[in-house]
C-alpha positions as CSV (number, residue, x, y, z in Angstrom):
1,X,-23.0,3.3,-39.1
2,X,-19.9,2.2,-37.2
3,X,-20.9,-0.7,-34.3
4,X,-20.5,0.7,-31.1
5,X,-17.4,-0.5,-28.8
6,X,-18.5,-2.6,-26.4
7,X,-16.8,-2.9,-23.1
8,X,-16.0,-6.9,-21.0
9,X,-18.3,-7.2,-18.0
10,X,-14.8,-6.8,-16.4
11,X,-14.1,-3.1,-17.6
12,X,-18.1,-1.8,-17.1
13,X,-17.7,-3.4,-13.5
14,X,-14.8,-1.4,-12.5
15,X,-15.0,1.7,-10.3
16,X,-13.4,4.9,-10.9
17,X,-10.9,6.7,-8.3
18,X,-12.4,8.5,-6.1
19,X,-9.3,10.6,-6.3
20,X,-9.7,11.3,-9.9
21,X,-11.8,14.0,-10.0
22,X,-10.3,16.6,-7.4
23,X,-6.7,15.7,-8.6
24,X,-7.5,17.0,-12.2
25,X,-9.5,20.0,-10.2
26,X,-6.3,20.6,-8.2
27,X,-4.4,20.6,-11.7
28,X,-6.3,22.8,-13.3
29,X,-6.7,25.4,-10.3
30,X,-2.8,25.5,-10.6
31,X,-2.9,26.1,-13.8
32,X,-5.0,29.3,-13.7
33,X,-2.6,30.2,-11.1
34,X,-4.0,29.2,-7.7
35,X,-2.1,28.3,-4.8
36,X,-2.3,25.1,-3.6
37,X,-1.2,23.2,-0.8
38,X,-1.3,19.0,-1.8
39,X,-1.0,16.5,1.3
40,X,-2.5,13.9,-1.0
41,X,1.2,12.6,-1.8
42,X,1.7,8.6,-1.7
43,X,4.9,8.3,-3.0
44,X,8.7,9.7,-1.1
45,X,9.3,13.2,-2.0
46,X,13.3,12.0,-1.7
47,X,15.1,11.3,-5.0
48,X,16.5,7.6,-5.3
49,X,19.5,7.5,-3.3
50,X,22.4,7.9,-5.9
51,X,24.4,4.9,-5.2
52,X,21.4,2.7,-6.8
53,X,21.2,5.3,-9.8
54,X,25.0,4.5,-10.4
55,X,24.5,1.0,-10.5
56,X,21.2,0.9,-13.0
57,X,23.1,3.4,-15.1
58,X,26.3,1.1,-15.0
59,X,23.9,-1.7,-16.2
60,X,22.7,0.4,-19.0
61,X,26.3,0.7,-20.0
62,X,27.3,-2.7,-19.5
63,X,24.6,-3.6,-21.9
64,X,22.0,-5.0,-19.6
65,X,19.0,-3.7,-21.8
66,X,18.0,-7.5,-22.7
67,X,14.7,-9.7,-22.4
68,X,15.7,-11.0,-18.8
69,X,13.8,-14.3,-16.8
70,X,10.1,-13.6,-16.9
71,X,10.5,-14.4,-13.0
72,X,13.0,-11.6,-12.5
73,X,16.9,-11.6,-12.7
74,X,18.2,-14.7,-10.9
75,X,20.6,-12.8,-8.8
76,X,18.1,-10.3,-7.3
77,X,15.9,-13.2,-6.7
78,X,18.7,-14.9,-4.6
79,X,19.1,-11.3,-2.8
80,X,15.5,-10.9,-2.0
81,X,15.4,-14.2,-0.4
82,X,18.5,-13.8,1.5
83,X,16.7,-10.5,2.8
84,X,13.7,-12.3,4.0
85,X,15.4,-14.8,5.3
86,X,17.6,-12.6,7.4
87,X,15.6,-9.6,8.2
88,X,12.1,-11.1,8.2
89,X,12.7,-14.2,9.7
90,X,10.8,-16.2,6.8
91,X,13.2,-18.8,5.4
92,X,13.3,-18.1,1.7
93,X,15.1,-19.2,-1.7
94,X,14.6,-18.3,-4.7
95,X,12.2,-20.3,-6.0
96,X,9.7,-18.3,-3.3
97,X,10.6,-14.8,-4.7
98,X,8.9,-13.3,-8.3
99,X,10.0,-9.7,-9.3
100,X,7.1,-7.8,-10.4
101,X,6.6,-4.2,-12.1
102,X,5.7,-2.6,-8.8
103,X,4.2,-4.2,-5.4
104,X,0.2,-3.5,-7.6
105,X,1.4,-6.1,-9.9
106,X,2.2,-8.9,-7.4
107,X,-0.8,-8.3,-5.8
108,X,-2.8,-8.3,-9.5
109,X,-1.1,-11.6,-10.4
110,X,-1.3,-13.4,-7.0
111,X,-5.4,-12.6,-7.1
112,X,-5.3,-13.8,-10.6
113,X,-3.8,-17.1,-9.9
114,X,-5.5,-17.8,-6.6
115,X,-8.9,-16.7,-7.0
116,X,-12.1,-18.1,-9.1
117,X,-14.9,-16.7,-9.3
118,X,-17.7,-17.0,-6.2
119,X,-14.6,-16.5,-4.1
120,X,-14.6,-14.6,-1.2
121,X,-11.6,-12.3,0.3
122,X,-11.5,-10.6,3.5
123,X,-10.3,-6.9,3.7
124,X,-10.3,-4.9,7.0
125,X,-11.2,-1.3,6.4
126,X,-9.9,0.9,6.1
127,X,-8.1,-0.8,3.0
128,X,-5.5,0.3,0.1
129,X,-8.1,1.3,-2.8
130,X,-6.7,-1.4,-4.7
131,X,-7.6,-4.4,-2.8
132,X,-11.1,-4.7,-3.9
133,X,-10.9,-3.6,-7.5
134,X,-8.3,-6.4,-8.1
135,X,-10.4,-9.0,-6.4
136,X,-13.4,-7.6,-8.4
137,X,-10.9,-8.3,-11.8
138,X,-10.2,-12.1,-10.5
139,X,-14.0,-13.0,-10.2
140,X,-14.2,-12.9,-6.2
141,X,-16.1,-11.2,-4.1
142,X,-14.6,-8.7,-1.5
143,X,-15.6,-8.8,1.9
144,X,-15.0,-5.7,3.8
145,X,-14.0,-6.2,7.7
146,X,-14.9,-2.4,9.2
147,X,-13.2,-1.1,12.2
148,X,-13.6,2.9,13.4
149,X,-11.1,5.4,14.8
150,X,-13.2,5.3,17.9
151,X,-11.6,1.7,18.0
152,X,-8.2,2.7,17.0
153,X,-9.0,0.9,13.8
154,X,-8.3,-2.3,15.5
155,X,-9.6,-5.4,14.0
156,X,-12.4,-6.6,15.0
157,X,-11.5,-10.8,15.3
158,X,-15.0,-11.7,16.2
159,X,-16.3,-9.7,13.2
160,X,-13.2,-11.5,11.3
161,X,-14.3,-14.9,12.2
162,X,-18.0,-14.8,11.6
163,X,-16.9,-13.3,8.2
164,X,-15.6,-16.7,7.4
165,X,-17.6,-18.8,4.9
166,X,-16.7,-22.0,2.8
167,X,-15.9,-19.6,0.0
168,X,-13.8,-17.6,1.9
169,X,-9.9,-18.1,0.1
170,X,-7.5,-15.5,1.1
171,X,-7.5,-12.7,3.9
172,X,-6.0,-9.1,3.4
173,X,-3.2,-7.8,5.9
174,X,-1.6,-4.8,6.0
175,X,0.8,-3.4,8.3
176,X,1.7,-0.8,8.5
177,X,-1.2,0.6,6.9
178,X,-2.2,2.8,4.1
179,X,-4.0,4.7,5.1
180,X,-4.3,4.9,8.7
181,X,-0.5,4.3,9.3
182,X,-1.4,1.8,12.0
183,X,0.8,-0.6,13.2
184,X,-0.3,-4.2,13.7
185,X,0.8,-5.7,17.1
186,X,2.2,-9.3,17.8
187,X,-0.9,-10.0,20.2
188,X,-2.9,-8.9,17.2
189,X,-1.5,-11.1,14.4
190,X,-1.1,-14.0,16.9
191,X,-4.6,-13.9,17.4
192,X,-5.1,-13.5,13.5
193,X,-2.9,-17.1,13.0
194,X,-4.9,-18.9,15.7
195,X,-8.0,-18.1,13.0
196,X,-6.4,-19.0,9.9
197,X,-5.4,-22.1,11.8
198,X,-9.2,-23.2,12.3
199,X,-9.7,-22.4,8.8
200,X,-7.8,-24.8,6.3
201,X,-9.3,-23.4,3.6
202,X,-8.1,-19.8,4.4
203,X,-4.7,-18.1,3.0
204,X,-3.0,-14.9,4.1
205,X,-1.8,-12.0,1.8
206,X,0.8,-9.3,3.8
207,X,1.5,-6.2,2.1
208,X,4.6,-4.9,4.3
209,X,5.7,-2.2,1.3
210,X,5.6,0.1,4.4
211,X,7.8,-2.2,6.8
212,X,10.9,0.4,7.3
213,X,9.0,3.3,7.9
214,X,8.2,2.8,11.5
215,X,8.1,5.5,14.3
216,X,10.9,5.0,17.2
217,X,9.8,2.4,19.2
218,X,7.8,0.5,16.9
219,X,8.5,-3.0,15.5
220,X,7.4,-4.6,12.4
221,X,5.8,-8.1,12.2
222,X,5.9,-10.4,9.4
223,X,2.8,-12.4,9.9
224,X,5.1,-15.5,8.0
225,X,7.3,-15.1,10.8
226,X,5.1,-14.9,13.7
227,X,3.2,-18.4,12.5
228,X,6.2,-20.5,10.3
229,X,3.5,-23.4,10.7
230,X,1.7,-21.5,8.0
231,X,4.0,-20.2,5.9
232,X,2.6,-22.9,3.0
233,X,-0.2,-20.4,3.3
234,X,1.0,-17.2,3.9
235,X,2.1,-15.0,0.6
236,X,4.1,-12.1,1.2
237,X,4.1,-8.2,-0.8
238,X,6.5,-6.0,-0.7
239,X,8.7,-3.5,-2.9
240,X,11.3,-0.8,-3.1
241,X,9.0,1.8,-3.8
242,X,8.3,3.2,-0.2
243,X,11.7,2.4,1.8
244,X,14.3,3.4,-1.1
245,X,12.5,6.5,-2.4
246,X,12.0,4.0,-6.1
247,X,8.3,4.9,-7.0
248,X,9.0,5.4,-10.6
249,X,11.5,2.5,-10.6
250,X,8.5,-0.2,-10.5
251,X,10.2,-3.2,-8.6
252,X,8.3,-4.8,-6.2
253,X,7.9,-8.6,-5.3
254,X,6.0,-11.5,-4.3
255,X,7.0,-14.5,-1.9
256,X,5.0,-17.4,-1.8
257,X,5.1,-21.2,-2.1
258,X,7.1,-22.5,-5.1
259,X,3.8,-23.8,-7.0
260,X,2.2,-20.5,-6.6
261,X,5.5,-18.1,-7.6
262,X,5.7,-20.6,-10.8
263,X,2.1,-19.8,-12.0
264,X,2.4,-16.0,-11.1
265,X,5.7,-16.2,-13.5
266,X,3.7,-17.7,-15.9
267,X,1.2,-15.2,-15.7
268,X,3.2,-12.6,-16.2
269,X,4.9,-14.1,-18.8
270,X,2.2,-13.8,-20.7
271,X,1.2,-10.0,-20.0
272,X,4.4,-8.1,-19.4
273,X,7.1,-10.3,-19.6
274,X,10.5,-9.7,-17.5
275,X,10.4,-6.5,-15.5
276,X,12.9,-3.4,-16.5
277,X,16.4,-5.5,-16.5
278,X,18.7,-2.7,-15.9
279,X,16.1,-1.4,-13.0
280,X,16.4,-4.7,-11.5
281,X,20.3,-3.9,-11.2
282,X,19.4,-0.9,-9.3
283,X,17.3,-3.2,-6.5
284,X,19.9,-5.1,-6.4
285,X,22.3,-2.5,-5.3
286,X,19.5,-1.3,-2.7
287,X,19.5,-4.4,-0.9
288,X,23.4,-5.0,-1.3
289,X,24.0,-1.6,-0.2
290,X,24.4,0.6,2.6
291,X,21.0,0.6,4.5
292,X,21.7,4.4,6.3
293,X,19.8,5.7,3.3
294,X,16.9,4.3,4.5
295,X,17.2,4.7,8.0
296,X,17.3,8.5,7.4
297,X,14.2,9.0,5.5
298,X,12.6,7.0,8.1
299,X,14.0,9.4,10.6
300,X,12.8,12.2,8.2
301,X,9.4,11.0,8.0
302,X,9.1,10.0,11.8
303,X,9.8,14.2,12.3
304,X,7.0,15.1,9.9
305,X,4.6,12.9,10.9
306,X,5.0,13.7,14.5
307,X,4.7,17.5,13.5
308,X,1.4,16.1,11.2
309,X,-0.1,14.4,14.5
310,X,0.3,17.3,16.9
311,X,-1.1,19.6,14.5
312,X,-4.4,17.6,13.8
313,X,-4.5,16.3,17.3
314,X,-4.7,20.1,18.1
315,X,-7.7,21.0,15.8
316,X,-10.9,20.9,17.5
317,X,-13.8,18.0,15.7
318,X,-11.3,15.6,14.4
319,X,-10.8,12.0,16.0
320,X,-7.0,10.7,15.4
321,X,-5.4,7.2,15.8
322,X,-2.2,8.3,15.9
323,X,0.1,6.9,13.0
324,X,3.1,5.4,13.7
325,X,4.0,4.0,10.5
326,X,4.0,5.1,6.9
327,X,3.8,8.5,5.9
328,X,-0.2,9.5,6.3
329,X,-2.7,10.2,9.0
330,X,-5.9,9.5,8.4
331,X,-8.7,11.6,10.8
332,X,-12.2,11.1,11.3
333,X,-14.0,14.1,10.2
334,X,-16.6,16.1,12.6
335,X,-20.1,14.4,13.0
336,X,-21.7,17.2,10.7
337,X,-19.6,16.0,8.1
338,X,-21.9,13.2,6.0
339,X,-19.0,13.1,2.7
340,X,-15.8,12.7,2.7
341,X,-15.6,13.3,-0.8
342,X,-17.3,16.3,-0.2
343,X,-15.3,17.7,2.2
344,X,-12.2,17.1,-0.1
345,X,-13.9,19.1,-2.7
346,X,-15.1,22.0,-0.4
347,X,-11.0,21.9,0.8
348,X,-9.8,22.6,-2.5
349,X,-12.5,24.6,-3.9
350,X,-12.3,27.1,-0.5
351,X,-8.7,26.4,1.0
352,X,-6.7,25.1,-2.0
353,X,-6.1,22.1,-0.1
354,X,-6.1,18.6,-2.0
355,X,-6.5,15.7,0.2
356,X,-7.9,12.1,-0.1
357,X,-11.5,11.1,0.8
358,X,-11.5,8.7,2.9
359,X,-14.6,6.8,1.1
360,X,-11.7,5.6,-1.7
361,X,-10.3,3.7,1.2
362,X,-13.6,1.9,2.6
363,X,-14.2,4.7,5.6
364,X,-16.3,7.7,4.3
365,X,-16.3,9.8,7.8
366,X,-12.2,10.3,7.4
367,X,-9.8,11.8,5.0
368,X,-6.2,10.8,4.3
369,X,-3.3,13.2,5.1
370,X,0.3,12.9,3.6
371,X,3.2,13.5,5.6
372,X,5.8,12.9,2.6
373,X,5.9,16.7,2.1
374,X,7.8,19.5,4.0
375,X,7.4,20.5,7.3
376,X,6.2,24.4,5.4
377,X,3.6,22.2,3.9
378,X,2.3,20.6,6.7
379,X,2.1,23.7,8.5
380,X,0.5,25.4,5.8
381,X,-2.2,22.8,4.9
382,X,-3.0,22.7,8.9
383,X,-3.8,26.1,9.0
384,X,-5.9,25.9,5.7
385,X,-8.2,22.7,7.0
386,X,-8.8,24.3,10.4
387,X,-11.5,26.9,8.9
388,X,-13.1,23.9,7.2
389,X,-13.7,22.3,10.1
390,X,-15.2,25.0,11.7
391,X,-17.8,25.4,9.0
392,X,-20.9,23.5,8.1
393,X,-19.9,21.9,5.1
């Protein structure tokens, strides 16, 4: 008899999607021909802009289809840190700035060379899905920090505070959010820096992958800026995914102090090597470029998400924190409701409507909306949840 596989501690610990199930459901239902209306999108629905195409194609032609710098190509690694140091007000260089195969990864590798295990990370919920799967994978322990739409999804500092242990080694920020496209004010990450600042131990992660797509009005915050005196603490996300329409393009990146970027590169020198090379051409175009590009699908998605707010702020049962960043909204569900992940499947199963349970992202009474389809689409799933709503699941 063959000897069973047998799975790391690591692998049997880790949790399934959520999101699995009814995705393959929603496949198969269109499949057998049912109509259905997805707002479960995380990704652009805009093709790259074709002016960053042209350039990784011209690098593909030139020849640029080499092993490049495990760290990422030097010159796009200059670029990025001109582009924080201008836009974002965080004075970088290059030796701050590793290229990763997607914002996930510089999260993954920046967990794995920070954290031991019996360490202990703070994440405000409603939280990326991500977050505490990776800090599962490094050996530390996630602490969840819950706020409620009641609240605005607000953190809660006092909350944040007493959360603090001596194990407590990195702290979870994320504006604006996925997936209650909230905002973070300056009075809110001030008050975030004054309690990092009484904790030495404590260090600050900021995913900003969302930072251009803010509604009119809004500003974003880089919580490096905001507190320079921490900025020896304070590691930055980011990536071209969200704000150039590059999803498939996986190029995101990680700023943090030297010590730290030369042990992430190290790291991932010794899983994937160098990201795509002629993809990393393309960045660098997006960056060197013409920034209207992006500035119009942020004005696209301000449109929909508006028409996405109205709509659900209309439907009688559901409590809404109004996005006004990214592209979701992310409603609590009617009191009767006791499953998010139940809802999501009575929604496809009745209504051929896919949407995300909100459990996946730490708050089971709400669901997660996209607004990165059409306006038709938006319309049309807002007239299929209403019905829902008004049952008794």
């Amino acid at each position: 008899m063959p000897r069973p596989t047998v799975l790391s501690n690591r692998a049997e610990a880790l949790k399934p999607s959520l999101t699995l199930a009814i995705s393959a459901r929603a496949k198969a239902l269109q499949q057998d021909g049912r109509d259905i209306c997805s707002m479960s999108a995380g990704e652009p629905d805009f093709n790259t802009p074709d002016f960053i195409v042209e350039a990784a194609i011209k690098a593909l032609r030139d020849g640029v289809t080499r092993y490049g710098p495990a760290a990422g190509d030097p010159e796009l690694r200059e670029a990025i840190a001109d582009k924080l140091t201008q836009h974002n007000n965080i004075p970088s260089t290059a030796t701050n700035v590793l290229v990763t195969n997607g914002g996930k990864q510089a999260i993954f590798n920046l967990f794995q060379v920070l954290l031991n295990p019996g360490d202990q990370v703070l994440i405000p919920a409603p939280y990326w899905l991500s977050y505490p799967e990776m800090a599962r994978l490094a050996g530390a322990e996630p602490v969840v920090i819950p706020s409620s739409a009641e609240e605005g999804f607000s953190l809660d500092l006092d909350a944040l505070e007493a959360a603090i242990t001596p194990n407590t080694r990195l702290l979870v920020i994320n504006s604006p959010g996925n997936p209650t496209g909230r905002v973070i004010e300056r009075s809110e990450m001030l008050a975030v820096a004054e309690i990092v600042r009484r904790h030495p131990q404590l260090l600050v992660m900021s995913d900003e992958i969302y930072e251009y797509l803010l509604e009119e009005g809004e500003t974003h915050h880089s919580f490096a800026a905001l507190a320079p005196d921490l900025a020896e603490r304070t590691m930055v996300v980011n990536g071209f995914a969200k704000g150039w329409a590059m999803t498939g393009w996986r190029l995101g990146y990680l700023v943090a102090p030297p010590e730290v970027i030369k042990a992430a590169a190290a790291l991932q020198s010794q899983s994937t090597s160098n990201v795509c090379s002629f993809a990393q051409r393309g960045a660098l175009a997006a960056l060197r470029g013409s920034q209207d590009c992006v500035k119009s699908m942020a004005a696209s998605f301000n449109s929909r998400r508006r028409l996405l707010t109205q709509g659900l702020k209309a439907l009688d049962g559901l409590t809404l924190v109004p996005p006004r960043g990214a592209f979701y909204a992310f409603p609590k569900l009617p009191d009767h409701v006791s499953s998010s992940l139940a809802f999501c499947e009575a929604a496809l199963e009745r209504e051929g409507l896919a949407l995300v349970p909100g459990a996946a992202f730490g708050d089971d009474r709400c669901v997660r909306l996209s607004c990165a389809v059409s306006h038709e689409t938006i319309e049309d799933g807002l007239s299929r949840l209403e019905p829902l709503l008004a049952s008794q699941l």
